[in-house]
N, CA, C and O atoms as CSV, one atom per row, in Angstrom:
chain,resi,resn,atom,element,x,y,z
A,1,UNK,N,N,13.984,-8.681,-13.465
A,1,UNK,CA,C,13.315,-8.864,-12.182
A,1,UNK,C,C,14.067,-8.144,-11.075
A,1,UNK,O,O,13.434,-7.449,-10.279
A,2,UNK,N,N,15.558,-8.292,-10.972
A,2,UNK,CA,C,16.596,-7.706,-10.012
A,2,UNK,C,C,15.536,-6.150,-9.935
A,2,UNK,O,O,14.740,-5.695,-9.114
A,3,UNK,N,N,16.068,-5.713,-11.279
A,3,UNK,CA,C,15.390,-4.227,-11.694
A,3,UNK,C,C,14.032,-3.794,-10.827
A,3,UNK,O,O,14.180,-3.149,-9.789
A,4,UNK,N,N,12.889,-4.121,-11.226
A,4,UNK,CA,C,12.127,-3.963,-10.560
A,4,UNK,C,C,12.047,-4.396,-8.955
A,4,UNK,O,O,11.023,-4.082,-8.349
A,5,UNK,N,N,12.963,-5.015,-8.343
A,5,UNK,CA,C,13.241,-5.198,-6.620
A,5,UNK,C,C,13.758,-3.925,-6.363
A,5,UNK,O,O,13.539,-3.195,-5.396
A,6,UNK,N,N,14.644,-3.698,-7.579
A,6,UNK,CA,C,15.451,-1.983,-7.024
A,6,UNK,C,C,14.755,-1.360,-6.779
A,6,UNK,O,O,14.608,-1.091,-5.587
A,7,UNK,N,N,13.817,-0.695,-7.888
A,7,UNK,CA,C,12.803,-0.264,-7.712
A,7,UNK,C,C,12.108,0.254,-7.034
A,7,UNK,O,O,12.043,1.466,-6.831
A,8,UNK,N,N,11.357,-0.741,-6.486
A,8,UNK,CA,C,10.449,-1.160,-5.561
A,8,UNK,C,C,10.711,-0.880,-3.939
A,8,UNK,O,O,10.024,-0.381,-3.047
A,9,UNK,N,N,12.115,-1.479,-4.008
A,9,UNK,CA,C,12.537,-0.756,-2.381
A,9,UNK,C,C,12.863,0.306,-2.733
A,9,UNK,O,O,12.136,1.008,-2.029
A,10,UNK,N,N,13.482,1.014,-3.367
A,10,UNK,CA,C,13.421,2.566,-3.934
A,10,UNK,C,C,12.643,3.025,-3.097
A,10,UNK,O,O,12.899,3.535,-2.006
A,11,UNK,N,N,11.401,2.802,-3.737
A,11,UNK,CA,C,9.710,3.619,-3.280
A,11,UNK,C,C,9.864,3.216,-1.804
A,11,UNK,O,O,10.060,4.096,-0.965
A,12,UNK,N,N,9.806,2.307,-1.558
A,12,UNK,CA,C,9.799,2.201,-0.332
A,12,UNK,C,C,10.430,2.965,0.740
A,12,UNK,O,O,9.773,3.483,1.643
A,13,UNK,N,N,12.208,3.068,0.610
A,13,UNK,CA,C,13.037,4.046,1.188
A,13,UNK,C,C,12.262,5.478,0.799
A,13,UNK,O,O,11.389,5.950,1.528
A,14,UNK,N,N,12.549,5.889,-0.020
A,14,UNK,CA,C,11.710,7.100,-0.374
A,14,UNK,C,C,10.424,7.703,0.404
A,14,UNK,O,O,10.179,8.839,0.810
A,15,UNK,N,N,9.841,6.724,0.441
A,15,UNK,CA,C,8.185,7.223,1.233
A,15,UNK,C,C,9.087,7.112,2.817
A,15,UNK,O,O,9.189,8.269,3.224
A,16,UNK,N,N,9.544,6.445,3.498
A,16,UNK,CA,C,10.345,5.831,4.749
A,16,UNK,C,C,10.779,7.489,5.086
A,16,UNK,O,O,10.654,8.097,6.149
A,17,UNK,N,N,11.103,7.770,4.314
A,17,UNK,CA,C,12.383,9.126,4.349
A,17,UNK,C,C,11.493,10.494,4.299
A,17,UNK,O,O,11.890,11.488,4.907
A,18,UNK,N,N,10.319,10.512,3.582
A,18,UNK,CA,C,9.247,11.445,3.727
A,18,UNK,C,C,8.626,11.258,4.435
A,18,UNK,O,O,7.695,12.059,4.338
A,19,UNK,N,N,8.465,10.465,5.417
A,19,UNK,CA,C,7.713,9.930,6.878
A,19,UNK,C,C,8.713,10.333,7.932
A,19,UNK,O,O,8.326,10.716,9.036
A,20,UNK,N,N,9.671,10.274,7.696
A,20,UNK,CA,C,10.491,10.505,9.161
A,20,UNK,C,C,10.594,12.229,9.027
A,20,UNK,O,O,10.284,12.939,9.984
A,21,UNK,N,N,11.066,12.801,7.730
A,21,UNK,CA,C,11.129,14.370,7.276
A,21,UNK,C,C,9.537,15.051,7.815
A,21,UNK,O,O,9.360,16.228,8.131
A,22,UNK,N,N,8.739,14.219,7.813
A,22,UNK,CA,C,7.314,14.871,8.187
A,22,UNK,C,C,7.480,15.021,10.051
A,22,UNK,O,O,7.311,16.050,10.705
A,23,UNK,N,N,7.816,13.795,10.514
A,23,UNK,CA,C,8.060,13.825,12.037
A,23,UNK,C,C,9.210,14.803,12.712
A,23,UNK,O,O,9.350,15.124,13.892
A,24,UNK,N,N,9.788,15.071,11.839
A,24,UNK,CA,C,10.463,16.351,12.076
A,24,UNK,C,C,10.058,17.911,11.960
A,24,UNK,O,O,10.558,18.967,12.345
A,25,UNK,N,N,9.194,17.627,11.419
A,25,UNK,CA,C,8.857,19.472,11.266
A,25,UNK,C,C,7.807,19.728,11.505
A,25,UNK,O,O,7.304,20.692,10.930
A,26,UNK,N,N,7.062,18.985,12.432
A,26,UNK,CA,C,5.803,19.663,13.561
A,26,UNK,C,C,4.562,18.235,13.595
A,26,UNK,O,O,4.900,17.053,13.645
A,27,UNK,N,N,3.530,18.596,13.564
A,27,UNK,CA,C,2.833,17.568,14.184
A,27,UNK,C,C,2.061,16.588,12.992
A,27,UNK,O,O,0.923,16.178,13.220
A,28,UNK,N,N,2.620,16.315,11.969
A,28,UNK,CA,C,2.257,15.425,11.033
A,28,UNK,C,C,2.143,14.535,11.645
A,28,UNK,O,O,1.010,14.063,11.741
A,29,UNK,N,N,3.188,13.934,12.297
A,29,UNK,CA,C,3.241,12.365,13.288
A,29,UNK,C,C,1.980,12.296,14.216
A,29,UNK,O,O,1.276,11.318,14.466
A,30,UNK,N,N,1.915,13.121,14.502
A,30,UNK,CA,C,0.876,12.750,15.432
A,30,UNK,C,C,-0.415,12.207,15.017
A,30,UNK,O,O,-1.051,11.312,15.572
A,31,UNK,N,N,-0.718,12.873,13.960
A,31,UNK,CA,C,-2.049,12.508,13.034
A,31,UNK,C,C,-1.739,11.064,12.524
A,31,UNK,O,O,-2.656,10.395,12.048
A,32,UNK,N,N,-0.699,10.656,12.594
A,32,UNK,CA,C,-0.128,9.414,11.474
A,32,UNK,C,C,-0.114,8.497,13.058
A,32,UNK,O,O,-0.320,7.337,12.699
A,33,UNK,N,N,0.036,8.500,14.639
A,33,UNK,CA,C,0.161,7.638,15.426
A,33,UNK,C,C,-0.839,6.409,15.894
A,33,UNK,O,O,-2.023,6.741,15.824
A,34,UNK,N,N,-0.640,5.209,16.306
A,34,UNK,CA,C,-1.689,4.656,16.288
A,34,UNK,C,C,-2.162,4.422,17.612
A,34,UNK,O,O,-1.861,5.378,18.328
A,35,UNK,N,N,-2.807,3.498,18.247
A,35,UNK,CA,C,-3.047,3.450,19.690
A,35,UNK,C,C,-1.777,2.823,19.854
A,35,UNK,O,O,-1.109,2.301,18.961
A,36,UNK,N,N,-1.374,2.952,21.581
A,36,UNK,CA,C,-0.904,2.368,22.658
A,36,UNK,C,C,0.737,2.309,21.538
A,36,UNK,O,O,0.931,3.209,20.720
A,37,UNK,N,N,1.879,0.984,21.729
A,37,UNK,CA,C,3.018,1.558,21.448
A,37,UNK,C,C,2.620,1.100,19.787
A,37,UNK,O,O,2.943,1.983,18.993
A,38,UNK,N,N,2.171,0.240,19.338
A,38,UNK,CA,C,1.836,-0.170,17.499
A,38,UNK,C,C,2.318,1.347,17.027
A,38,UNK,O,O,2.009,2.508,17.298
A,39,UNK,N,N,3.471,0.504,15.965
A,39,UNK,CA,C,3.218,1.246,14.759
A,39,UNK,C,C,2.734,1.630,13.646
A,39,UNK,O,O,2.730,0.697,12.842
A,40,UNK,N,N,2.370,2.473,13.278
A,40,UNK,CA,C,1.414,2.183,11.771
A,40,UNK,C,C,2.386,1.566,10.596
A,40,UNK,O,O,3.587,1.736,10.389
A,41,UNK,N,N,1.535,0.893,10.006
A,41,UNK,CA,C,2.267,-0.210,8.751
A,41,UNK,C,C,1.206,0.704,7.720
A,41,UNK,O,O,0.218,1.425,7.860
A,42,UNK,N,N,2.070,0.193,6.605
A,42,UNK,CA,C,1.675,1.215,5.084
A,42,UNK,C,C,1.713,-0.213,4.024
A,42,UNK,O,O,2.342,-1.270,4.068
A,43,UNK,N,N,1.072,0.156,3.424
A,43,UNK,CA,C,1.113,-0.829,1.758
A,43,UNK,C,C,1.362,-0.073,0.905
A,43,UNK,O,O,0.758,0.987,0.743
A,44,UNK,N,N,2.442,-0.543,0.096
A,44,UNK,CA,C,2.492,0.038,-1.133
A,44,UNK,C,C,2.101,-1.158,-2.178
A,44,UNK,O,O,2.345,-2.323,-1.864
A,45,UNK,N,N,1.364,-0.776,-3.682
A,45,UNK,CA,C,0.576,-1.931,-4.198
A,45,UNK,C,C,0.671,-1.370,-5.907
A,45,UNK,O,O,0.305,-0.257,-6.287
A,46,UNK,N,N,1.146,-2.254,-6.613
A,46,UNK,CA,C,0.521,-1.739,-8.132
A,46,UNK,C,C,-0.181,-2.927,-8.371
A,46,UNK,O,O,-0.058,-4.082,-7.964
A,47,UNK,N,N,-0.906,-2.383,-9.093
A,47,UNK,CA,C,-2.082,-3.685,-9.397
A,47,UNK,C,C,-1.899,-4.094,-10.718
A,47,UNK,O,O,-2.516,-5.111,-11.036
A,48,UNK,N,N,-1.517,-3.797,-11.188
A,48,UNK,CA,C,-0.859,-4.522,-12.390
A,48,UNK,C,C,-1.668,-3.935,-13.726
A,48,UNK,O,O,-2.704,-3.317,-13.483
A,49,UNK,N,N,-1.304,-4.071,-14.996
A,49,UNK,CA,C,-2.372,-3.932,-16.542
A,49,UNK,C,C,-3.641,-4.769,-16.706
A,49,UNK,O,O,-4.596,-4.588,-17.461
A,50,UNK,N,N,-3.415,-5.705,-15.832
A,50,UNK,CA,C,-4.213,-7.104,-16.538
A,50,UNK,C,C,-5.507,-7.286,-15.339
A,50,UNK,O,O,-5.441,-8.002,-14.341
A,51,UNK,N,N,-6.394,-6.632,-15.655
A,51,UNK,CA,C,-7.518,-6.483,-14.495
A,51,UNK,C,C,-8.624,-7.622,-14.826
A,51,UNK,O,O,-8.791,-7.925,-16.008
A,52,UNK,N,N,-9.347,-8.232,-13.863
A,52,UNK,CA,C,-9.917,-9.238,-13.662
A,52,UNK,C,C,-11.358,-8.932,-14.077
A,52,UNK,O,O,-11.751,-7.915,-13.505
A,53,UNK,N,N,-12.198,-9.432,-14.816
A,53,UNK,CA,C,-13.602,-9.010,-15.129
A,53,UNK,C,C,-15.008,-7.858,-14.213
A,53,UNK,O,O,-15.596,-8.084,-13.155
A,54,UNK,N,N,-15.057,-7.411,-14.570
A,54,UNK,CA,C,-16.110,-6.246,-13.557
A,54,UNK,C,C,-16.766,-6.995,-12.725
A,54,UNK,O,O,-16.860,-6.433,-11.634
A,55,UNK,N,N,-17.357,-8.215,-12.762
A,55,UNK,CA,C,-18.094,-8.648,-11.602
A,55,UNK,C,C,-17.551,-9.374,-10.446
A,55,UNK,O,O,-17.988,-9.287,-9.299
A,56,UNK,N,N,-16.380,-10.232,-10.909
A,56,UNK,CA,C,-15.000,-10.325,-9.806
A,56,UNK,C,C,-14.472,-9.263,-9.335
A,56,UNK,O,O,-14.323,-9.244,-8.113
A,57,UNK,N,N,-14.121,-8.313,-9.961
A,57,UNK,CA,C,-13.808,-6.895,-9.147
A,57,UNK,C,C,-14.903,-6.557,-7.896
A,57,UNK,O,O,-14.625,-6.337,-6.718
A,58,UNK,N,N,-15.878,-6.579,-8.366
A,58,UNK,CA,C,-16.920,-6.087,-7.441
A,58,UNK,C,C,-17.143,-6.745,-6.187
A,58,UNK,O,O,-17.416,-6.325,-5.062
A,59,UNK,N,N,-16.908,-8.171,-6.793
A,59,UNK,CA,C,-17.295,-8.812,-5.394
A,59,UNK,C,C,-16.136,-9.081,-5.044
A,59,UNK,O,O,-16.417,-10.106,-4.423
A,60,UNK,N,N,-14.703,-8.961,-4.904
A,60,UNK,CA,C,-13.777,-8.615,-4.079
A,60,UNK,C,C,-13.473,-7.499,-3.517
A,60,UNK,O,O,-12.627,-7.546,-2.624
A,61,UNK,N,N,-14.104,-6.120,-3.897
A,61,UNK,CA,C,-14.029,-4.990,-3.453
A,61,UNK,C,C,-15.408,-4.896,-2.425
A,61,UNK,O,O,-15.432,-4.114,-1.474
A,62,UNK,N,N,-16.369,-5.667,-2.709
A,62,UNK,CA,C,-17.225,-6.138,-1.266
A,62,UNK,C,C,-16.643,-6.681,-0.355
A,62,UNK,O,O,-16.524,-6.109,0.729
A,63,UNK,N,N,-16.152,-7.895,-0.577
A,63,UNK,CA,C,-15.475,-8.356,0.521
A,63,UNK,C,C,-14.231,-7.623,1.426
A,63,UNK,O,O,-14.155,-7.440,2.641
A,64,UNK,N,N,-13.294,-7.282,0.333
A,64,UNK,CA,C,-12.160,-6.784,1.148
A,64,UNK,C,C,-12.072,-5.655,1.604
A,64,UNK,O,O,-11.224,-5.380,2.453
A,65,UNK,N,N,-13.173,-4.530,1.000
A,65,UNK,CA,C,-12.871,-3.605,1.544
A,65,UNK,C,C,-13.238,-3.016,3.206
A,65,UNK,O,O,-12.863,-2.224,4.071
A,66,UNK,N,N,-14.176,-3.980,2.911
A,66,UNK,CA,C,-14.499,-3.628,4.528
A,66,UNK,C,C,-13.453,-4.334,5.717
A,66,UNK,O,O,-12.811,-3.778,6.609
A,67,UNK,N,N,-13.571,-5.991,5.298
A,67,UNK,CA,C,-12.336,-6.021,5.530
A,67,UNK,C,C,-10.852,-5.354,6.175
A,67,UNK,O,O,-10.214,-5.579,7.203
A,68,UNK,N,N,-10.700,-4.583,5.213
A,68,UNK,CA,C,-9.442,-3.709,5.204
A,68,UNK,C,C,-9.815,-2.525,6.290
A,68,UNK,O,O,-9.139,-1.896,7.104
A,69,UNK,N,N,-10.789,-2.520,6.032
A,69,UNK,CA,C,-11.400,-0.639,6.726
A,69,UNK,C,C,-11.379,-0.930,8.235
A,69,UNK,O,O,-11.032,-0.053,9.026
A,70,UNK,N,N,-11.848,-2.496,8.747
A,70,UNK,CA,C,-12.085,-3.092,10.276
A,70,UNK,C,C,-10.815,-2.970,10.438
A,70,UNK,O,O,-10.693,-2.686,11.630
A,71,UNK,N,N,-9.175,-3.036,9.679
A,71,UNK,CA,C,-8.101,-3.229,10.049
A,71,UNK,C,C,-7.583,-1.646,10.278
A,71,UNK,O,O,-6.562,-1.392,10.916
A,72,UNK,N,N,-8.373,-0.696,9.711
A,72,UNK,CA,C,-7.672,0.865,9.964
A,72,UNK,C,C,-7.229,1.006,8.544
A,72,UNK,O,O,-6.528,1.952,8.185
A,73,UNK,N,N,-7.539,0.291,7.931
A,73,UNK,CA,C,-7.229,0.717,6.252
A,73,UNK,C,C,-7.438,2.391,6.425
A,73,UNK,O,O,-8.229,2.922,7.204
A,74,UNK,N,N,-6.438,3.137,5.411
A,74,UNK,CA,C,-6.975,4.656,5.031
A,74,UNK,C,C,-5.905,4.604,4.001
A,74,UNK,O,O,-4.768,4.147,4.111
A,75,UNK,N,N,-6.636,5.306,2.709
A,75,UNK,CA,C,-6.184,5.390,1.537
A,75,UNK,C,C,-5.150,6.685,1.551
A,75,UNK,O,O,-5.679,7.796,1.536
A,76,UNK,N,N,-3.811,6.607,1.577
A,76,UNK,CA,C,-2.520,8.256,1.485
A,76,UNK,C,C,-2.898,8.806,0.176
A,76,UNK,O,O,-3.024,9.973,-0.194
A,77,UNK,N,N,-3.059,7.611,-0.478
A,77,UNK,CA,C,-2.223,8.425,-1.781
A,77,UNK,C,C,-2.150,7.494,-3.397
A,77,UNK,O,O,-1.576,6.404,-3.382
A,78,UNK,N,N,-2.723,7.981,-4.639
A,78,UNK,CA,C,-2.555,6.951,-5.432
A,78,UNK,C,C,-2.395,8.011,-6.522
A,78,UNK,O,O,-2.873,9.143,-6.598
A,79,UNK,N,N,-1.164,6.971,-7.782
A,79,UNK,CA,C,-0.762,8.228,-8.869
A,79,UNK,C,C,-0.714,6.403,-10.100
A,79,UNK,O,O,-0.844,5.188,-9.958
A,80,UNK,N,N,-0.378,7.652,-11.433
A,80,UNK,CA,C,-0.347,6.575,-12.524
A,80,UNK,C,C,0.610,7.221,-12.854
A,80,UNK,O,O,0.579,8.395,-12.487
A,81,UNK,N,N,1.717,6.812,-13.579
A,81,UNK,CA,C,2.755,7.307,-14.394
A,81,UNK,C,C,2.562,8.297,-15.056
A,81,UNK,O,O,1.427,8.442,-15.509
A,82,UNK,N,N,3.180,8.911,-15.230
A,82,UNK,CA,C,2.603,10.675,-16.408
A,82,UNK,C,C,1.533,11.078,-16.343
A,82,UNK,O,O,0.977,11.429,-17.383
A,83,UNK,N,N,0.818,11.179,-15.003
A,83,UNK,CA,C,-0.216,12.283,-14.934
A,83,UNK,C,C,-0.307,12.804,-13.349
A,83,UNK,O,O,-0.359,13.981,-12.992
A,84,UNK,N,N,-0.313,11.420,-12.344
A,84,UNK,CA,C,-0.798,11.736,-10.913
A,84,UNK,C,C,0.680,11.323,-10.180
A,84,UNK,O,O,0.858,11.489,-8.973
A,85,UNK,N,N,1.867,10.676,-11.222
A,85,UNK,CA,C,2.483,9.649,-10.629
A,85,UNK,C,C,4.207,10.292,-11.296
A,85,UNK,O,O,4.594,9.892,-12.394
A,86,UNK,N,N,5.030,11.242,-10.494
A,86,UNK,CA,C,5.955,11.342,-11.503
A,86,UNK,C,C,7.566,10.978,-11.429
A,86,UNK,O,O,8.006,11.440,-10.376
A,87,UNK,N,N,8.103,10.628,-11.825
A,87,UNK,CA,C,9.565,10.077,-11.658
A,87,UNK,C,C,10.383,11.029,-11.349
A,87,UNK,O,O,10.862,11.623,-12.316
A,88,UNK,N,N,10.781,11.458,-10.052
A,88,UNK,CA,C,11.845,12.570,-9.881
A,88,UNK,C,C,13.425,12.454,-10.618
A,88,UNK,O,O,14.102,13.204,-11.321
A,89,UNK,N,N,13.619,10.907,-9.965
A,89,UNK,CA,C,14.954,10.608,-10.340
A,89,UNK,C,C,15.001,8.844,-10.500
A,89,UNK,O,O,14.535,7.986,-9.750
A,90,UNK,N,N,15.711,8.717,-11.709
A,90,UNK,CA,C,15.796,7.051,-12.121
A,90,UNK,C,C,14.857,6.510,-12.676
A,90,UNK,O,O,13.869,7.234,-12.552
A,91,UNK,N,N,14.601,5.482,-13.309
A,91,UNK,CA,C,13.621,5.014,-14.021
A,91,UNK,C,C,12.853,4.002,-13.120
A,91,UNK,O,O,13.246,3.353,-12.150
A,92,UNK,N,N,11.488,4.070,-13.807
A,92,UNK,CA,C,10.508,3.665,-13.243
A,92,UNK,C,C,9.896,2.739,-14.157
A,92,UNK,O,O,9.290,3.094,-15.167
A,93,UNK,N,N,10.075,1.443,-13.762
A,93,UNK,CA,C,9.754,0.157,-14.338
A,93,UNK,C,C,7.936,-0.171,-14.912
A,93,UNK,O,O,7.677,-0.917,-15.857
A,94,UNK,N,N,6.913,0.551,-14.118
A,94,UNK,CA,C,5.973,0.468,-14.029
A,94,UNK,C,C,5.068,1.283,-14.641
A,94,UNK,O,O,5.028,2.451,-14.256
A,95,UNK,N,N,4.080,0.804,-15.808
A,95,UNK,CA,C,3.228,1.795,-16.523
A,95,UNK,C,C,1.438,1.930,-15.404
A,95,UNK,O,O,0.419,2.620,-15.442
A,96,UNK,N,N,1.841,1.106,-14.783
A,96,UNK,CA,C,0.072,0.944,-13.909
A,96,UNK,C,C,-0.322,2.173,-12.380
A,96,UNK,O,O,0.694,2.734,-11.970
A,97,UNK,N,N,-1.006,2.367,-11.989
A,97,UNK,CA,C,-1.360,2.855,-11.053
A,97,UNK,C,C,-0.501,2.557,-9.682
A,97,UNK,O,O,0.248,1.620,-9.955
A,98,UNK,N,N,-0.349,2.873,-8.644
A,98,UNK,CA,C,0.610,2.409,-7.318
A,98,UNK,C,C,0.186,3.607,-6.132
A,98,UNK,O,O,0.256,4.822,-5.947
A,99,UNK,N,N,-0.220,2.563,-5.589
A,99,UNK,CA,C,-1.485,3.289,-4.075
A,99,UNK,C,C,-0.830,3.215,-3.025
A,99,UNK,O,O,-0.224,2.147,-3.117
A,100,UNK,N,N,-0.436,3.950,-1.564
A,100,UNK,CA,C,0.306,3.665,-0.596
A,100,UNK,C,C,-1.540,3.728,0.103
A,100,UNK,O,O,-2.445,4.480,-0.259
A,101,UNK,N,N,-1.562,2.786,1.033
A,101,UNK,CA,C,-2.278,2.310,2.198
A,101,UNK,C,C,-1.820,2.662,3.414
A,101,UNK,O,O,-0.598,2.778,3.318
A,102,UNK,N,N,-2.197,2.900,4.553
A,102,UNK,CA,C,-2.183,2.726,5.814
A,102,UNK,C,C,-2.682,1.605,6.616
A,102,UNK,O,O,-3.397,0.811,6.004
A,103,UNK,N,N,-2.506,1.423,7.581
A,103,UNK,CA,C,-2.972,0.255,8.771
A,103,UNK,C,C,-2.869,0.603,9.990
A,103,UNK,O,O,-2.018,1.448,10.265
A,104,UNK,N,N,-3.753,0.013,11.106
A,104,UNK,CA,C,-3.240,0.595,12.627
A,104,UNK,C,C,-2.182,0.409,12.878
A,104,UNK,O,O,-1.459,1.139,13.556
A,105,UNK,N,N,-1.824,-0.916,12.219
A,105,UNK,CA,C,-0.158,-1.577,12.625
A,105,UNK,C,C,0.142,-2.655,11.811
A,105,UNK,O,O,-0.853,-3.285,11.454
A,106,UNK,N,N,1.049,-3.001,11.468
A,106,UNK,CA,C,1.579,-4.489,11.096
A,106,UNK,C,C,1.010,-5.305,11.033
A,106,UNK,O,O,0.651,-5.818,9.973
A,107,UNK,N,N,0.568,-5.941,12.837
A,107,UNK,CA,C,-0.037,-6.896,12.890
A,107,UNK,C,C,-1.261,-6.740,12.267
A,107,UNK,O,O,-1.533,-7.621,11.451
A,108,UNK,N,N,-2.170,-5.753,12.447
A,108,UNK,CA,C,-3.295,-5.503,11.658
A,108,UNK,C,C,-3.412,-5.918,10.239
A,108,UNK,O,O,-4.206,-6.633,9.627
A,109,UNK,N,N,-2.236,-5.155,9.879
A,109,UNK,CA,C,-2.127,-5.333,8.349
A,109,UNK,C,C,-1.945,-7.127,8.005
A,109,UNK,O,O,-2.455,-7.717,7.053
A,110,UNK,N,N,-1.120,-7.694,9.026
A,110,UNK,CA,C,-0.920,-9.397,8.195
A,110,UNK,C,C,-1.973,-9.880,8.615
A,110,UNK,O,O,-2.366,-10.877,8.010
A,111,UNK,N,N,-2.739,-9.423,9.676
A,111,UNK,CA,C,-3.877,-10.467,10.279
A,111,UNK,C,C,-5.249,-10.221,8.806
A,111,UNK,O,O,-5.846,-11.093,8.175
A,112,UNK,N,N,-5.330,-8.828,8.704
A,112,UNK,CA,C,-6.090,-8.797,7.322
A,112,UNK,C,C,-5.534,-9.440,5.600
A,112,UNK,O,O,-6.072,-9.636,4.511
A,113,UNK,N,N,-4.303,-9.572,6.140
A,113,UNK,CA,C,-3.848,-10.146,4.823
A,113,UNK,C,C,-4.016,-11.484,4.647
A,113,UNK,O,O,-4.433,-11.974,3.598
A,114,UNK,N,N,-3.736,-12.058,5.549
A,114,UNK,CA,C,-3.482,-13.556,5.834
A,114,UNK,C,C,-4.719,-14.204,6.296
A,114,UNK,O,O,-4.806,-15.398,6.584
A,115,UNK,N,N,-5.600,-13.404,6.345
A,115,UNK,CA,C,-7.154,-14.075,7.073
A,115,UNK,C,C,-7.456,-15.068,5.538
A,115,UNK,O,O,-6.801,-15.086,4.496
A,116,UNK,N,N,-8.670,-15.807,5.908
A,116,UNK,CA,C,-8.893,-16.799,4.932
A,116,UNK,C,C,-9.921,-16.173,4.491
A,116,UNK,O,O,-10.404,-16.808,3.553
A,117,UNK,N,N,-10.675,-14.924,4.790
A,117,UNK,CA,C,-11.689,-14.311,3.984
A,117,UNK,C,C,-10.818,-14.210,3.325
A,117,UNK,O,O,-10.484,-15.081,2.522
A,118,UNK,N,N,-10.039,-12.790,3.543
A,118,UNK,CA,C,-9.301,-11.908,2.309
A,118,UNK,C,C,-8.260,-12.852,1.184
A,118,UNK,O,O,-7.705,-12.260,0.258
A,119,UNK,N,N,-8.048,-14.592,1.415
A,119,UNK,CA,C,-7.767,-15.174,0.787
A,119,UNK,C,C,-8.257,-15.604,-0.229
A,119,UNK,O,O,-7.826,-15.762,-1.371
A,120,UNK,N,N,-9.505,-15.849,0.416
A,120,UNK,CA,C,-10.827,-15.773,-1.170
A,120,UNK,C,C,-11.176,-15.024,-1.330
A,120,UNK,O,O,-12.104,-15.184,-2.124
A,121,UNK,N,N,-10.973,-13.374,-0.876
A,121,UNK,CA,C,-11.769,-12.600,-2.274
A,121,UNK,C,C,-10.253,-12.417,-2.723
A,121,UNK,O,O,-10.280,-11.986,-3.876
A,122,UNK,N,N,-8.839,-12.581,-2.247
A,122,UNK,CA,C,-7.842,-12.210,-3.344
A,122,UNK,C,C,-7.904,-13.057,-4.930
A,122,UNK,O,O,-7.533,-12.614,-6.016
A,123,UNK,N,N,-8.422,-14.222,-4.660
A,123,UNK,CA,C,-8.826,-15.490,-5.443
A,123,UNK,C,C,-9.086,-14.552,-6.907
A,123,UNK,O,O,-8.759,-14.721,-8.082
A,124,UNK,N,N,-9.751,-13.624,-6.262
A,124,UNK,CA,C,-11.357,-12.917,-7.553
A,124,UNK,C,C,-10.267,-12.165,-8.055
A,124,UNK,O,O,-10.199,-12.198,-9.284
A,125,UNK,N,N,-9.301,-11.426,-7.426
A,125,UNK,CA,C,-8.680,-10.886,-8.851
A,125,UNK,C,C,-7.108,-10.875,-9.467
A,125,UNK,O,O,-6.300,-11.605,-8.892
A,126,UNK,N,N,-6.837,-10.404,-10.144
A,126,UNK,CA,C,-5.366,-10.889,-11.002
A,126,UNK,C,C,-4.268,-10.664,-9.635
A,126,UNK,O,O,-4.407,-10.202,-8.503
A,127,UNK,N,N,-3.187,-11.223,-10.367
A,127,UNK,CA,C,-2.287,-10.860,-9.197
A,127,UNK,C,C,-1.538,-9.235,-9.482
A,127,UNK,O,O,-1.382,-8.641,-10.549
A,128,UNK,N,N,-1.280,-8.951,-8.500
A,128,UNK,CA,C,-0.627,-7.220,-8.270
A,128,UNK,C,C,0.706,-7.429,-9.166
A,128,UNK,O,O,1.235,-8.538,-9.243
A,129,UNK,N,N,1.306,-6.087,-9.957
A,129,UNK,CA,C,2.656,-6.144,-10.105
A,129,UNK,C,C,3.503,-6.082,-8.666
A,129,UNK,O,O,4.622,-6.591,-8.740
A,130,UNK,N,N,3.226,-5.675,-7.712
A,130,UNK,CA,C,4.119,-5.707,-6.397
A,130,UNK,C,C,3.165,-5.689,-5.188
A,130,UNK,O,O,2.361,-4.776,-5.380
A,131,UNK,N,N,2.999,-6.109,-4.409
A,131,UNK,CA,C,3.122,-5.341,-2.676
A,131,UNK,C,C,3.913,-5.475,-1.818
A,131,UNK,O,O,4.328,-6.577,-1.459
A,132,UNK,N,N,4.313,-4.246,-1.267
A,132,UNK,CA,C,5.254,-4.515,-0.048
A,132,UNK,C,C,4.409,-3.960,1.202
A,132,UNK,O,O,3.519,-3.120,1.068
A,133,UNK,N,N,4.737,-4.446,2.264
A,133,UNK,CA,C,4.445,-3.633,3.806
A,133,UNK,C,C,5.634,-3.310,3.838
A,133,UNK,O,O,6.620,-3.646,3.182
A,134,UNK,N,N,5.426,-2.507,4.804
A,134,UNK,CA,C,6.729,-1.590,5.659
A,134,UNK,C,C,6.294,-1.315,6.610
A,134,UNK,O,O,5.071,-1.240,6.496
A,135,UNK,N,N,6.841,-0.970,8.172
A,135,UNK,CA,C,6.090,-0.371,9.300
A,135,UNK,C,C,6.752,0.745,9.656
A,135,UNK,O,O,7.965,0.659,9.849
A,136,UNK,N,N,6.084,1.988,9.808
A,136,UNK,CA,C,6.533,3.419,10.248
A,136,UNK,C,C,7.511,3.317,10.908
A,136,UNK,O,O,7.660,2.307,11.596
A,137,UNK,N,N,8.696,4.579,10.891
A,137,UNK,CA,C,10.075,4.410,11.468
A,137,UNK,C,C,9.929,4.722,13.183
A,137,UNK,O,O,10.680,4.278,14.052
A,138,UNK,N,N,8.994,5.422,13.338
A,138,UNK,CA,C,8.525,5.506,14.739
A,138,UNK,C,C,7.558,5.672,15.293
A,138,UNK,O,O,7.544,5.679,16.524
């Protein structure tokens, strides 16, 4: 378990460190800023092997996605191990898919997390191997 925490903040530092390297070398940031001083918050998410029946999928991907989209949801980026997804350096605990998310901000992101909709459609499917938030370094 330790293992996979390493991991996990790994990715995290990692993406952190390709976000600030982007704000350095011309106007990536800007495209990435949100209104007024909010920072943008990111999800990182594996969803695990063990997927929940097609018609629970569906009707949690009704519910939440819109959901998510009213919060500034926008999809960066999603890879699977040995094809979309590749290990530069150190081992990588995880055989499943792992999606980084966007948000307008933080608060956005917990107010959609923590709402009691998105509590019942999380209901509908298995639990994730991880999520973390993080909020942009500036």
């Amino acid at each position: 378990m330790t293992h996979k925490l390493v991991y996990s903040m790994t990715l995290v530092a990692v993406f952190g460190l390709g976000h600030l390297s982007a704000r350095w070398h011309a106007g990536v940031a800007h495209a990435q800023a949100s209104q007024g001083d909010e920072k943008v918050a990111y999800l990182v998410v594996s969803p695990g092997s063990v997927e929940a029946p097609a018609e629970r999928m569906a009707k949690y991907h009704e519910i939440a996605v819109p959901l998510a989209v009213q919060a500034g949801r926008k999809v960066l980026g999603a890879g699977t191990p040995g094809s979309t997804l590749h290990v530069l350096e150190g081992t990588w605990p995880y055989e499943e898919r792992v999606g980084i998310l966007s948000f307008r901000s933080m608060q956005a992101l917990l107010d959609f997390w923590n709402s009691d909709t998105y509590q019942q459609a999380r209901a509908l499917r298995t639990e994730h191997e991880f999520v973390i938030a993080f909020e942009a370094a500036e």
